[in-house]
Backbone as CSV, one residue per row, in Angstrom:
resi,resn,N_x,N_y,N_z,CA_x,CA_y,CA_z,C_x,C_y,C_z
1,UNK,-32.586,33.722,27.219,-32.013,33.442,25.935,-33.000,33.802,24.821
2,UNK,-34.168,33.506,25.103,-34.986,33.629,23.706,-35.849,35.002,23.532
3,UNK,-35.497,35.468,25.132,-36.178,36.667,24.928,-35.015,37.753,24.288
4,UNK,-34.031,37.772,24.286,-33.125,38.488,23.524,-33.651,38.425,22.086
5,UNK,-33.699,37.017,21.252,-34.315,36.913,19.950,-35.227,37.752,19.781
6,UNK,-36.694,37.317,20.678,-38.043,38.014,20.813,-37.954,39.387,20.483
7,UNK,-36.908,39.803,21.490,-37.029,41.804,21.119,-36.766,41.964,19.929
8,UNK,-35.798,41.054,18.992,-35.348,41.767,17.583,-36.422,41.612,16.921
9,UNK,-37.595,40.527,16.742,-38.563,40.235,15.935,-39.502,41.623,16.112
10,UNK,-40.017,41.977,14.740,-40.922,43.351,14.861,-42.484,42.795,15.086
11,UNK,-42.797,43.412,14.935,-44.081,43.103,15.988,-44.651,41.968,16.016
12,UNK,-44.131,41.299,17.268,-43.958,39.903,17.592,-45.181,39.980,18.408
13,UNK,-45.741,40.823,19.114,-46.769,41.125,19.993,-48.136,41.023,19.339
14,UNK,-48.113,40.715,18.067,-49.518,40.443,17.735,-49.899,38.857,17.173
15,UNK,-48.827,38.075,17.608,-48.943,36.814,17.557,-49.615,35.914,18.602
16,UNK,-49.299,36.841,20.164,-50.453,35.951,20.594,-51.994,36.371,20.694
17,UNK,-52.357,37.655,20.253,-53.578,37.815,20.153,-54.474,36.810,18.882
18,UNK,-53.693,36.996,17.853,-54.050,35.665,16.463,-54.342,34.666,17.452
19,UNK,-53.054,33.520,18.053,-53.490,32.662,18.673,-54.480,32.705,19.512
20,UNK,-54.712,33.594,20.794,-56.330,33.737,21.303,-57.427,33.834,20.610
21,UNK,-57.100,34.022,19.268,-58.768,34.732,18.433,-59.315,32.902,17.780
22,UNK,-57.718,32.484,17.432,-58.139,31.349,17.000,-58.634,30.141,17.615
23,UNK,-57.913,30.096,18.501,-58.499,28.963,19.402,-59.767,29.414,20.292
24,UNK,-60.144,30.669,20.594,-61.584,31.242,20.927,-62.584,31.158,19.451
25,UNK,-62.285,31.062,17.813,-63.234,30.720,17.195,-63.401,29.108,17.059
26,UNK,-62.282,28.545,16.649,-62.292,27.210,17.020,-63.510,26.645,17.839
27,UNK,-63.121,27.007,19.305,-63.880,26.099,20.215,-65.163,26.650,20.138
28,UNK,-65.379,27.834,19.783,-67.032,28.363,19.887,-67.230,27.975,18.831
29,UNK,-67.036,27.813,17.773,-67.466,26.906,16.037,-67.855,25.229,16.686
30,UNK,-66.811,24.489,17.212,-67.083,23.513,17.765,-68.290,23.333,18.709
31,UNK,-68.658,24.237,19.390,-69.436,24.389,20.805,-70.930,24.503,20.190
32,UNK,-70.758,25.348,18.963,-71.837,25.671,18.133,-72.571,24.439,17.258
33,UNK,-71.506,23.795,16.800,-72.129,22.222,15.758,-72.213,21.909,16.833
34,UNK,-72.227,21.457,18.252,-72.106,20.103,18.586,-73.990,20.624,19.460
35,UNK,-74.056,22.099,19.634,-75.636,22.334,20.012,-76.725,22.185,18.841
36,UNK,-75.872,22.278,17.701,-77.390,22.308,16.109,-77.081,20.816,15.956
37,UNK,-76.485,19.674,16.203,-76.179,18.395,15.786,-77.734,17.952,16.310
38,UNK,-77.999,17.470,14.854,-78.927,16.420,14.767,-79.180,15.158,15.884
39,UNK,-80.317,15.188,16.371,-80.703,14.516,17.641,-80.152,13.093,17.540
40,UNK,-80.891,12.692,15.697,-81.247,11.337,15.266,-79.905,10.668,15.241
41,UNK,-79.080,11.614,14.516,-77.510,11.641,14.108,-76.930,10.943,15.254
42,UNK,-76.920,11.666,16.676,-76.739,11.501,17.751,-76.936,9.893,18.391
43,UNK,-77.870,9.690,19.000,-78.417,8.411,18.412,-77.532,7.142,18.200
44,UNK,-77.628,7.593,17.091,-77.186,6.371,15.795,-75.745,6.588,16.005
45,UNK,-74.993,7.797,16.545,-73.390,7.266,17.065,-73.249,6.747,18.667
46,UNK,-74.187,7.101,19.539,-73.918,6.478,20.427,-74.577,4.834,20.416
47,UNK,-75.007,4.450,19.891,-75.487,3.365,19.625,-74.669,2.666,18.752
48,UNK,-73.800,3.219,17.833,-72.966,2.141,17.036,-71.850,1.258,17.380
49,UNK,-71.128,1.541,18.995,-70.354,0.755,19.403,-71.251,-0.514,19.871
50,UNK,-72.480,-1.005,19.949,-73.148,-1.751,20.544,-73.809,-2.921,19.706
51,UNK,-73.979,-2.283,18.208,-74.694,-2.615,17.195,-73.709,-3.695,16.738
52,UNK,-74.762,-5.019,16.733,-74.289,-6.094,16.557,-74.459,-6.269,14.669
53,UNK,-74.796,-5.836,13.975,-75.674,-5.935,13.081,-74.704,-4.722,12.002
54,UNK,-73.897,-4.043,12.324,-73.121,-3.322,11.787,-72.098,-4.065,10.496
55,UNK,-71.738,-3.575,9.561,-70.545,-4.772,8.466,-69.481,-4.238,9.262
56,UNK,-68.564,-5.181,9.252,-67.580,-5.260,9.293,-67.213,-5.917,10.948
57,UNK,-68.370,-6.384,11.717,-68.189,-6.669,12.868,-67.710,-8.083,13.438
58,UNK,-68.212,-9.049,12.182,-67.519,-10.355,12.501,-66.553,-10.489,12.291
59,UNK,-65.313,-11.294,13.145,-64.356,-11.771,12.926,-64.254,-12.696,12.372
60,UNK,-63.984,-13.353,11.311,-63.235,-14.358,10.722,-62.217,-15.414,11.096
61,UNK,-61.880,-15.534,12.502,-61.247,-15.999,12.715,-60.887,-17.683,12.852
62,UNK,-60.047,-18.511,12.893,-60.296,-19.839,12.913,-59.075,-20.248,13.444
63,UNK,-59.405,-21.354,14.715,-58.757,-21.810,15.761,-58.562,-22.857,15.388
């Protein structure tokens, strides 16, 4: 069914090369910050689920 559509569209064939280029810069842009990311940076996010000492961590609550 949809390949009937497909043939009428004119050059429909360079739509999935776009999509490969993009999601191949994407993830190598991604792949790239996440090797120059700051050590310290690093760190200080894996450590913030733990951090007792953070605002916003007490609950308020009353029983």
């Amino acid at each position: 069914m949809f390949k009937h559509y497909f043939e009428q569209i004119q050059n429909i064939e360079v739509w999935p090369i776009i999509s490969l280029i993009m999601f191949f810069v994407f993830f190598t842009s991604t792949l790239i910050w996440v090797l120059f990311l700051d050590k310290s940076y690093l760190e200080k996010m894996k450590s913030l689920p733990f951090d007792d000492d953070a605002e916003g961590t007490e609950t308020n609550l009353k029983i």
